[in-house]
C-alpha positions in Angstrom: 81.1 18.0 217.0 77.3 17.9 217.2 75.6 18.9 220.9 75.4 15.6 222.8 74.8 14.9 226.5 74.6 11.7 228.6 71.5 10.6 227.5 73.0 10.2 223.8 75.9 8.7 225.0 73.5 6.2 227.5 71.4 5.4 224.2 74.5 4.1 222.2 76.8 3.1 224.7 76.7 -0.4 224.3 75.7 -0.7 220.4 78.3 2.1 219.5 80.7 0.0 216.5 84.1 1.7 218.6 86.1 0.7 215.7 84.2 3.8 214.0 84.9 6.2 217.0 88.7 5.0 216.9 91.8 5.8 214.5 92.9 1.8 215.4 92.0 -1.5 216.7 94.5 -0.8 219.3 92.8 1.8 220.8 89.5 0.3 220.2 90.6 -1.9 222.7 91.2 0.4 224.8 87.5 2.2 224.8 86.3 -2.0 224.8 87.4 -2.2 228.3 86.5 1.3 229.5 83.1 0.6 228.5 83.1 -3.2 230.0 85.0 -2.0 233.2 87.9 -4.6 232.2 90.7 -2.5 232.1 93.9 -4.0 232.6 96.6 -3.4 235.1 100.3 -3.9 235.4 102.3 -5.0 238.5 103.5 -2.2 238.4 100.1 0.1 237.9 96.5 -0.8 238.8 93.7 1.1 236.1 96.2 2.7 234.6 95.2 4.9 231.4 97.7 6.5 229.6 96.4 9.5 226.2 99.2 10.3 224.1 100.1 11.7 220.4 103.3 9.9 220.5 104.7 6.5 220.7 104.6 5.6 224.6 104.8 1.6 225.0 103.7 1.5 228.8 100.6 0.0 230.1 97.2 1.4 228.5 97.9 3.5 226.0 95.3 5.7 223.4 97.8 6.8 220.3 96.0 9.9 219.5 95.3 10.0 216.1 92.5 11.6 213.3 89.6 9.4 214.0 89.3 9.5 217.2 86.2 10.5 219.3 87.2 12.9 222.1 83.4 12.6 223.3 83.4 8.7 223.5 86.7 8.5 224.8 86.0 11.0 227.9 82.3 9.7 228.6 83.8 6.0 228.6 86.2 7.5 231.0 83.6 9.2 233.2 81.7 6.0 233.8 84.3 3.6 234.4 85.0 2.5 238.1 88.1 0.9 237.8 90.5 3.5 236.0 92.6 5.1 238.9 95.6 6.7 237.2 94.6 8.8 234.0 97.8 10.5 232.4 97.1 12.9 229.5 100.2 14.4 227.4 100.8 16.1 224.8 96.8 16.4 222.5 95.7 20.0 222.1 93.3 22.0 224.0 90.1 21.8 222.4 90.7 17.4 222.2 91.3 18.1 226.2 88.0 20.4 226.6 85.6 17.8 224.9 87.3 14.9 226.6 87.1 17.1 230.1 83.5 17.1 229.7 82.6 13.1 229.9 86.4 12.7 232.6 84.7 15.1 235.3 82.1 12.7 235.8 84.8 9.8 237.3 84.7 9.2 240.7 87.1 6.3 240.5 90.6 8.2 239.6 92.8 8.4 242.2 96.1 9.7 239.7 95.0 12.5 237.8 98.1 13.8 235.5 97.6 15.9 232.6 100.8 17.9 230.9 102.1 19.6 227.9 101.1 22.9 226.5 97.2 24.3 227.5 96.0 26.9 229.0 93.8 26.5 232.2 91.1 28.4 230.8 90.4 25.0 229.0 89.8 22.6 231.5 89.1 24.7 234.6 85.0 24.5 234.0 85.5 20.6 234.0 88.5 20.1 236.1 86.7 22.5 239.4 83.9 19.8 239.7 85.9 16.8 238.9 87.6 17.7 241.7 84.8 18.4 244.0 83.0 15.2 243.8 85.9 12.4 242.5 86.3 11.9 246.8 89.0 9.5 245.6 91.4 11.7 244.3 94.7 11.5 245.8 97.3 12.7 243.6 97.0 15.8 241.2 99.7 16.7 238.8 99.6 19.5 236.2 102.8 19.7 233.8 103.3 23.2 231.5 99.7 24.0 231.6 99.0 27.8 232.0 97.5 28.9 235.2 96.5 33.0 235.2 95.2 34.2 238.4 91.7 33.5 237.7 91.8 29.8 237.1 94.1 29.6 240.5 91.2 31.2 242.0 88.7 28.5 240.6 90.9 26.0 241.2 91.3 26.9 244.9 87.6 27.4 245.2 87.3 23.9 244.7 89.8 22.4 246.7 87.9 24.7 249.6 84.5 23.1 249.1 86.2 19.8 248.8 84.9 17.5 251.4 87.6 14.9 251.7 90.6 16.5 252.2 92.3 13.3 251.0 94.5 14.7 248.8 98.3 13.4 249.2 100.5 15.0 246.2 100.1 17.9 245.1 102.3 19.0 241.8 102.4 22.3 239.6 105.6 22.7 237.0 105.6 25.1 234.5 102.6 27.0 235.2 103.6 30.5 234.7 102.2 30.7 238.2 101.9 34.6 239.9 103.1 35.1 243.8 99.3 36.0 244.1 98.3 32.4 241.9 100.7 30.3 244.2 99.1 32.4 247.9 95.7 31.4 246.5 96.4 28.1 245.9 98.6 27.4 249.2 96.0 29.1 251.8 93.4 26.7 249.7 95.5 23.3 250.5 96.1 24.3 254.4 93.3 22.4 255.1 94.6 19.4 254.2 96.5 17.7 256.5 97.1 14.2 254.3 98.9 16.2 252.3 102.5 14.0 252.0 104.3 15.1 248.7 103.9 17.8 246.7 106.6 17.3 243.8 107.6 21.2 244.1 105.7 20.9 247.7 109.5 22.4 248.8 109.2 25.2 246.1 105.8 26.0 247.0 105.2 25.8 250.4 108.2 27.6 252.0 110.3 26.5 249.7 109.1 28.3 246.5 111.2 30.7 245.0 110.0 33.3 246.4 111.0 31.9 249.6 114.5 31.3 248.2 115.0 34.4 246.6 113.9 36.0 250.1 116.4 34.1 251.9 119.2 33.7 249.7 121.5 36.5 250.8 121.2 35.9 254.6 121.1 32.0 255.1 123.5 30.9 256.9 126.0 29.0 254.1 127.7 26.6 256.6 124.2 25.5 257.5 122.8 23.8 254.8 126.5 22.2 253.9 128.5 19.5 254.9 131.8 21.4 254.7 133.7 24.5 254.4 134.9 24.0 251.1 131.1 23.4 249.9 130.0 26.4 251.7 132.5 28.1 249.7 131.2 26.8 246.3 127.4 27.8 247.2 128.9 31.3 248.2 130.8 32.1 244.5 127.4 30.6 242.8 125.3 33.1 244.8 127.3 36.2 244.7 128.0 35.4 240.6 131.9 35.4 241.4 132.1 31.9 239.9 135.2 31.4 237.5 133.4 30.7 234.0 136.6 28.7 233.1 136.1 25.9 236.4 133.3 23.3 235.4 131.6 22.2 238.9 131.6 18.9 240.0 129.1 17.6 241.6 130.3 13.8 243.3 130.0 11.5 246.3 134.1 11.5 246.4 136.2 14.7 246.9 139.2 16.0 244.4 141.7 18.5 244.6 141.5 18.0 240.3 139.1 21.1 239.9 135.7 22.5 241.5 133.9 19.2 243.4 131.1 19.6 246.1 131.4 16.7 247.7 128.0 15.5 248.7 127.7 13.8 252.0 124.5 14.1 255.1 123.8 17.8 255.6 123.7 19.3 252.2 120.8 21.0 250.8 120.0 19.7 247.6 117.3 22.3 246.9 119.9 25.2 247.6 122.7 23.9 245.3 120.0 23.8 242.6 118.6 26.9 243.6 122.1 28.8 243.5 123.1 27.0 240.2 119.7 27.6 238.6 120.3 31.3 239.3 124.0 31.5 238.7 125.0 33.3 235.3 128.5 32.7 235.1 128.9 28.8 235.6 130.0 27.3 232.2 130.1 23.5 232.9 127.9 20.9 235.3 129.5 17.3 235.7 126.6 15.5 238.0 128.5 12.2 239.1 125.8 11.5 242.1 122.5 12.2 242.9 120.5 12.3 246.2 118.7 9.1 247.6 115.7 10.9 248.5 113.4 11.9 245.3 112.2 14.2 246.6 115.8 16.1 246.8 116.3 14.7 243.2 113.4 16.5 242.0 114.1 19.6 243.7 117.3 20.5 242.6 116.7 19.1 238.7 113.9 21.2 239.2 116.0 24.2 240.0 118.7 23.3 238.1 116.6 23.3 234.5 116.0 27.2 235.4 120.2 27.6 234.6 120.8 29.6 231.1 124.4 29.7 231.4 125.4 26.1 231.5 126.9 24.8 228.2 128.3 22.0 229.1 126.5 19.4 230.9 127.9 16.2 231.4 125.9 12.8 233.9 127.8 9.9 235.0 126.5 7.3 236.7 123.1 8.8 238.2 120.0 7.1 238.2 117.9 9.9 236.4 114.1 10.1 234.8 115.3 12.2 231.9 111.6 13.9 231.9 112.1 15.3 234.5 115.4 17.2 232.4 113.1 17.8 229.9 112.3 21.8 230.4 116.6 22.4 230.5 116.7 20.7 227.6 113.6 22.3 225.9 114.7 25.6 227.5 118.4 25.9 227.8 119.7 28.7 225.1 123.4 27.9 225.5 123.9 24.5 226.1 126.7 23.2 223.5 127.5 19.8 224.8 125.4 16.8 226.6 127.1 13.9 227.7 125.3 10.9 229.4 127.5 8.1 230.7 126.2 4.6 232.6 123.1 6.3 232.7 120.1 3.8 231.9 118.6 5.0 228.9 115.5 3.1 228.1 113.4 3.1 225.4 111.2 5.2 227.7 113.5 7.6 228.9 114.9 7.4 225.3 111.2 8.7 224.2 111.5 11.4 226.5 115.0 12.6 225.6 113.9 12.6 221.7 110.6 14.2 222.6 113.1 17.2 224.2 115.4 17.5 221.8 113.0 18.0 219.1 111.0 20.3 221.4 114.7 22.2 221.9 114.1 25.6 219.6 118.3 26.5 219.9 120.1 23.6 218.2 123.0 24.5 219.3 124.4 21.7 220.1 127.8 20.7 219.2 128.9 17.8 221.4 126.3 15.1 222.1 127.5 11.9 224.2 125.6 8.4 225.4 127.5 5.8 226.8 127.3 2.9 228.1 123.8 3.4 228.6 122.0 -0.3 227.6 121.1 1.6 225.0 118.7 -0.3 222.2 118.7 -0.2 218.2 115.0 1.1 218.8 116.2 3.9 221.4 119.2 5.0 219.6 116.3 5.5 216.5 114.5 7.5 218.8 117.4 9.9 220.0 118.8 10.4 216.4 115.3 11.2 214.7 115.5 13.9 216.9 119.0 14.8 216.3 118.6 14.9 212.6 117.7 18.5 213.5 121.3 19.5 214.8 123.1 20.3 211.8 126.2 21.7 213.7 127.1 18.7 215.6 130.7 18.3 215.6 131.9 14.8 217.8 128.7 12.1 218.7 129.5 9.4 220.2 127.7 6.0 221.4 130.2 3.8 223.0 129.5 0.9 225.5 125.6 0.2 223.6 126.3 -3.5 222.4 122.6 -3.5 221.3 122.1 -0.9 218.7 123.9 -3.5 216.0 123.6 -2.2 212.3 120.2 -0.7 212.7 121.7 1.5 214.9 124.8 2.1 212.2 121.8 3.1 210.1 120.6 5.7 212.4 123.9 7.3 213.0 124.0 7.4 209.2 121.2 9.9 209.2 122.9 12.1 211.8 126.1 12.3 210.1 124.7 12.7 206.3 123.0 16.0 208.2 125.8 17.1 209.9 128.3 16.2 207.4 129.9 19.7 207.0 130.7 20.0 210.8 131.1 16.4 212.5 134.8 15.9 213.1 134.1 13.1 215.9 132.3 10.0 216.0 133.0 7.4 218.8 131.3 4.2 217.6 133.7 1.9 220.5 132.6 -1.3 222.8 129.6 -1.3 220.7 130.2 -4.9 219.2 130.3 -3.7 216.0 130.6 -6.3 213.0 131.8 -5.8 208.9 128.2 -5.4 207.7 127.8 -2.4 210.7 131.0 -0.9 209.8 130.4 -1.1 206.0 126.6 0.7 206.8 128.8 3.3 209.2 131.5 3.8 206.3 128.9 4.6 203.5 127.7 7.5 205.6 131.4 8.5 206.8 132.1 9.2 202.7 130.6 12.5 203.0 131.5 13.7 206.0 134.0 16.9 204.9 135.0 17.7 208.0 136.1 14.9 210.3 138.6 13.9 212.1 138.6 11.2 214.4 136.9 7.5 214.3 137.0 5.4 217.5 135.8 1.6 216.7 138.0 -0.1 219.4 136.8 -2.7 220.9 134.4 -3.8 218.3 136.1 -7.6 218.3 133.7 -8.7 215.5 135.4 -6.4 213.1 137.2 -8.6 210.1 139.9 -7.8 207.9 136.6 -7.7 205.4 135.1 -5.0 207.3 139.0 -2.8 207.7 138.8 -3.1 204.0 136.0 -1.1 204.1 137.7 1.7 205.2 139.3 2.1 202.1 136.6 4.0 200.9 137.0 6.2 203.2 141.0 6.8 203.4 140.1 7.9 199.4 136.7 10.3 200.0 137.2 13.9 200.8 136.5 12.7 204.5 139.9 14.4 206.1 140.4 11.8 208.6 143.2 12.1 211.0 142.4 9.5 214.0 141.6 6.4 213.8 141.4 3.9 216.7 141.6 0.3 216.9 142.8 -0.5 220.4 142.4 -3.9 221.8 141.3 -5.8 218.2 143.2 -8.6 216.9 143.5 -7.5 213.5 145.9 -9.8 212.3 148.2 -9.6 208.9 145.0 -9.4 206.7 143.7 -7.1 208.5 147.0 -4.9 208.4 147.4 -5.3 204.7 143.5 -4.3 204.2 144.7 -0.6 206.0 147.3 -0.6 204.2 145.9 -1.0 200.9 143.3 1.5 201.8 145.7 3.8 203.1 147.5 4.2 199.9 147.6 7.8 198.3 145.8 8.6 201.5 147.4 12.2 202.6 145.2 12.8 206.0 145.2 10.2 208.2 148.2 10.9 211.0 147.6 8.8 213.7 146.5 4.8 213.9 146.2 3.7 217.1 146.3 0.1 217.7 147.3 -2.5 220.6 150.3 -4.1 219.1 150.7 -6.7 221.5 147.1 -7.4 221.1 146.6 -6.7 217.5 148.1 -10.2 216.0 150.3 -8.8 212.8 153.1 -10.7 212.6 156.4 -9.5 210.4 154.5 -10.4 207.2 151.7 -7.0 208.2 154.5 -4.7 209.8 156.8 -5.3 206.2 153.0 -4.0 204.4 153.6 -0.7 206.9 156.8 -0.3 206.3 156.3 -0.5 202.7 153.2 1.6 202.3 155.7 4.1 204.7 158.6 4.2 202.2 158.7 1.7 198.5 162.3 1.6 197.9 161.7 -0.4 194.9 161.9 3.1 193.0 162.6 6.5 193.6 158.8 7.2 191.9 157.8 4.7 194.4 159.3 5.9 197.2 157.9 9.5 196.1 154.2 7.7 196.2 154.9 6.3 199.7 152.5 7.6 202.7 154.1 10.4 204.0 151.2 11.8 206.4 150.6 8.5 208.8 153.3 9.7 211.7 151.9 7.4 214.8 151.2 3.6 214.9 150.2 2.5 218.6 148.5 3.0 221.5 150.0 5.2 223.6 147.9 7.9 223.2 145.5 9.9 225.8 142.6 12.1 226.0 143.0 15.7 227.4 139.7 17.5 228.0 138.4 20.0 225.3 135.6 22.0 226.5 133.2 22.0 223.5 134.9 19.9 220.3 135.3 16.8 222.7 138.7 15.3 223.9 142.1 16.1 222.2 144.7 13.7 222.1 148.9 14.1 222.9 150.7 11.7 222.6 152.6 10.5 225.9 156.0 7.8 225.8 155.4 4.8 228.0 157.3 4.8 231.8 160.4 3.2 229.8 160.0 6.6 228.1 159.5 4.7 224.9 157.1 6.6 222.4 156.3 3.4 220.1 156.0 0.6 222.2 155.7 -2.7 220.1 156.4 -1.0 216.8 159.6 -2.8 214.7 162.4 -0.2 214.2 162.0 -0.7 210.4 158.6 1.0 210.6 159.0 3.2 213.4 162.4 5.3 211.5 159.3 6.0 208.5 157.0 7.4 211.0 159.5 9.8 212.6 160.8 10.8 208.8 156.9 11.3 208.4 157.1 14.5 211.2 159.2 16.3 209.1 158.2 18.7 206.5 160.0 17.0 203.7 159.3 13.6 204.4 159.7 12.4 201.0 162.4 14.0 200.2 164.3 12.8 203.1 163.5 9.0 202.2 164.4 9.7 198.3 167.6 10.9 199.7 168.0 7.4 202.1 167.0 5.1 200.1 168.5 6.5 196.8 172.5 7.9 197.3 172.6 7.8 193.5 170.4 10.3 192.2 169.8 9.0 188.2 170.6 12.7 186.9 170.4 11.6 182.9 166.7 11.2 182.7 166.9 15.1 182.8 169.4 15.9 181.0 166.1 16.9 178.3 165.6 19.6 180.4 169.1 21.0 179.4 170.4 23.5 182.2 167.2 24.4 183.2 167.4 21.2 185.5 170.9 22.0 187.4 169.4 25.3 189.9 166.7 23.0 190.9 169.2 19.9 191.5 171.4 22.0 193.7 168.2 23.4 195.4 166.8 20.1 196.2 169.8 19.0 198.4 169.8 22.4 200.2 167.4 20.7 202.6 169.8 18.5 203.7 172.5 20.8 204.3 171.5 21.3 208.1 172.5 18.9 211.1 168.9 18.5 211.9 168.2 16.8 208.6 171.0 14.7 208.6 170.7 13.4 212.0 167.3 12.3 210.8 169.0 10.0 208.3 171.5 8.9 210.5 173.9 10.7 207.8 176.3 13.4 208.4 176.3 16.6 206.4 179.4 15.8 204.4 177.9 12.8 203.2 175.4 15.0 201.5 177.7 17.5 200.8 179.2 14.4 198.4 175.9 13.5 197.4 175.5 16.8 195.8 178.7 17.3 194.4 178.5 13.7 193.0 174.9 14.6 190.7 176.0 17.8 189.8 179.4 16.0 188.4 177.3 13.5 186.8 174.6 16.0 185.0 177.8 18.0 183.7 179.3 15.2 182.4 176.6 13.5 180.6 176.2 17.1 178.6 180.3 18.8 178.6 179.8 20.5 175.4 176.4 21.8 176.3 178.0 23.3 179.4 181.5 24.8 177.8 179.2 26.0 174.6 177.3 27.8 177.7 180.3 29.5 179.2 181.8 30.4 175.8 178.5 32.4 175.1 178.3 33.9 178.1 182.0 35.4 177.8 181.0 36.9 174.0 177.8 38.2 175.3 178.8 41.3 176.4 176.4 41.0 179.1 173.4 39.5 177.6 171.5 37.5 180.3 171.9 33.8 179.2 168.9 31.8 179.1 168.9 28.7 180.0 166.4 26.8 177.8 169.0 28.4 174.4 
């Protein structure tokens, strides 16, 4: 950029065409009300100016993009009188040094916020005045920008020669700040006594962690607790003699169930997250409550995103700025599994979330969980853009976001194309999912080689058209084992569109349904038990399903740590273990347990064996006929065919009888060989 100074910029000012010092009309606007000091505010936010390289939909926003005039954009800046919070994020350091230039001339900003990957050495010639003279600055707030020991020393110089001492917050994160950076930078501040909130005030001044690690092994435990039992938790987190197999729980409710602080007045939310930060044995964090104080939130998130150990992190029901969980995210080398349930997710905190992920350098993550979360078609697009870089994800789920729709199937389709050779789960319930979503969802589920359970219950828009669907599926390589369906009225069409699908299928075990919810009548039940075991033939019956083993609902999670929940299967209090299920179908299911499934049903269904269409096969056929009633020789078998041994004893004797009758001089030729053979091994085929 050519050599300009305030005169140039005073010359052209207000015959400058901004559309040519702008990448878009939209941010020509922008520098159009800068320069006519008609910048507009928000309920929420008076002046407020927001510079960004990605999408950010809050308030005024420049999208930074090639085009745009960093020298403009900071001189329009510098003489407006009305912008009072300037946020700058994410633009790199030489855009920030030229726009520094025209910003250090505002007097007017009150909110001064800039984050995201710079060195201090960039800014520090511009930001040391601005702060000098702007008497109305009140908040200053600087996010992963590097501060050596020689810009702190600038930058506490001038918050020395200051004159108004007006400043109120105070914030560093991420600074790579020295114990000698942070001293100058405190003993510079202790002259001002307006000073309110610092958002890492409590990790700065006497509570930095320095001040922690100086104190941590001779505080006083019961002091900064409620209880003994929470006491005991901080003490096994400081002294590392934490269980790695005990997630903690962190709740507003006590449990004997597991590991639970139970938060209540007197606990020390900067210590928990100081001792967790620090702790290198803790495996799993469930946060179910957070503090009401923000200030305590930030301290211990701000602790807590120091943790390395943490795999498993899991949020229920907190009120949470995910930015401010950015840096664990970003930074975390061993987290495997993030679960976020009832936890508003909006299409800003989805921006941040997606913004982190991407960030994240370890893709490591295997388990990945948002729900019920109000969760948008435009957030969800966000979140899996990002995700698209997490090839090993094995179970993602999305339940409880009746907003996403089929533009949200379609994002989830680019998450599981990518990790199609590792995603065993996807939970797509309570999402009011309809045929067209499910037939999106289904086109993408084709590929995926390694999964094994599908959740759409709930999804009461789902038609026997969209369970037809499925069929694709039952006949891809996808080795589906679970499938849920609880609480849909299905009906018989929608039975006999599974079953159709499920024909020839050989993976899918379990189908859990509501049956007294689920509308078939006898008409779908006599599809099951037909798709379970055709008698119509013994080839038929051969075909039959004999994987599907379970039809109902009484099945429960039980926690896995990393591949997501497992299911048992649990009898109802009647000790019933299919509940709603007609006997006729149920006896195929059990049958379906055992290793010889079909053979068992042949051997129901058929007590006459028709031994003549192998009597081509000469006496080659008879070792394998005895062999194949073997199996049935034991009381376990029989008791499964509500048949006694003896009755297949009979069955036995009865083909073999029949094969060496349809072919007597076959088998006397045979014996009369044998007896002039002297010894020559008979073969059967001769």
């Amino acid at each position: 950029m050519e050599s300009r100074d305030n005169n140039y910029y005073d010359l052209l000012a207000q015959n400058v065409k901004l559309e040519d010092i702008t990448s878009s009309a939209h941010n020509a606007k922008i520098l159009r009300m800068l320069r006519d000091d008609d910048l507009a505010s928000t309920e929420e936010e008076e002046g407020a100016l927001y510079i960004v390289d990605y999408t950010f939909d809050h308030g005024n926003t420049i999208f930074v993009k090639e085009g745009d005039d960093w020298g403009w954009l900071g001189y329009f800046i510098g003489r407006n009188k009305h912008v009072q919070h300037l946020c700058i994020y994410s633009i790199s350091e030489e855009q920030i040094r030229v726009l520094m230039k025209g910003v250090k001339h505002n007097r007017s900003i009150q909110y001064f916020d800039i984050s995201d990957g710079i060195r201090g050495d960039a800014i520090i010639d511009s930001l040391a005045p601005f702060i000098i003279n702007n008497s109305n600055l009140k908040l200053l707030r600087l996010l992963f920008v590097d501060i050596p020991l020689r810009v702190a020393r600038s930058l506490a110089e001038a918050l020395i020669q200051r004159e108004q001492k007006s400043l109120t917050t105070f914030s560093f994160c991420q600074n790579n700040l020295s114990n000698e950076a942070v001293e100058e930078i405190i003993g510079a501040l202790s002259g001002y006594k307006q000073l309110e909130s610092l958002k890492i005030d409590e990790d700065l001044i006497g509570r930095d962690q320095k001040y922690y690690d100086m104190l941590a092994e001779i505080i006083d435990l019961n002091r900064i607790t409620s209880s003994k039992k929470n006491a005991e938790i901080l003490r096994r987190l400081r002294d590392d003699t934490w269980d790695e197999k005990e997630d903690l729980f962190i709740a507003d409710y006590d449990s004997d169930c597991g590991e639970y602080f139970c938060s209540e007045e007197g606990d020390d939310w900067g210590w928990l997250g100081y001792f967790i930060g620090k702790n290198e044995q803790i495996r799993g964090l469930n946060l179910h409550c957070l503090p009401e104080e923000e200030d305590e939130v930030d301290a211990f998130v701000e602790s807590l995103c120091r943790n390395q150990s943490i795999e498993r992190l899991d949020i229920r029901r907190c009120d949470i700025d995910i930015s401010s969980l950015s840096p664990f995210i970003i930074n975390s080398r061993n987290l495997r599994s993030l679960e976020l349930w009832n936890v508003d997710v909006s299409l800003g905190n989805a921006s941040n979330l997606a913004m982190a992920l991407s960030r994240r350098q370890h893709k490591s993550l295997t388990r990945f969980v948002l729900s019920r979360n109000n969760l948008s078609s435009e957030a969800l697009a966000e979140i899996t853009a990002a995700l698209t870089g997490y090839p090993y994800l094995k179970s993602f789920s999305v339940s409880g976001n009746v907003l996403i729709g089929r533009d949200g199937c379609v994002s989830l389709g680019a998450i599981i194309r990518v990790a199609a050779l590792h995603l065993e789960q996807v939970f797509h319930d309570d999402d009011d999912l309809d045929d067209e979503g499910l037939q999106t969802l289904v086109a993408a589920l084709t590929n995926a080689a390694t999964l094994q359970l599908l959740a759409l219950s709930r999804n009461l828009s789902i038609t026997a058209a969209g369970l037809r669907a499925l069929s694709h599926l039952f006949s891809s390589a996808c080795p589906l084992e679970t499938l849920f369906l609880e609480d849909m009225n299905i009906g018989d069409e929608g039975a006999e569109a599974l079953v159709d699908g499920l024909r020839g299928n050989t993976t899918l075990r379990h189908l859990v349904l509501t049956p007294n919810m689920a509308g078939i009548t006898s008409t779908g039940w006599t599809a099951f038990s037909r798709l379970l075991c055709d008698t119509s033939s013994i080839n038929n019956t051969y075909r039959s399903n004999h994987t599907l083993e379970h039809i109902g609902d009484d099945y429960h999670y039980v926690s896995d740590p990393f591949g997501g929940p497992k299911l048992f299967r649990s009898g109802n209090y009647s000790g019933e273990c299919f509940p709603g299920i007609p006997p006729a179908v149920v006896q195929y299911l059990k049958i379906n347990k055992e290793n010889y499934a079909a053979k068992i049903k042949i051997g129901r269904c058929h007590p006459e064996i028709p031994v003549e269409v192998f009597f081509g096969y000469k006496l080659k056929f008879l070792p394998l006929l005895v062999s194949w009633f073997v199996g049935f020789g034991t009381r376990e078998r029989s008791n499964c065919q509500n048949a006694t041994t003896r009755e297949f004893q009979r069955r036995e004797l009865s083909a073999v009888y029949k094969f060496i009758r349809g072919m007597p001089m076959l088998a006397v030729d045979g014996q009369m060989r044998l007896k002039s053979s002297c010894g020559r091994k008979r073969k059967f085929d001769e």
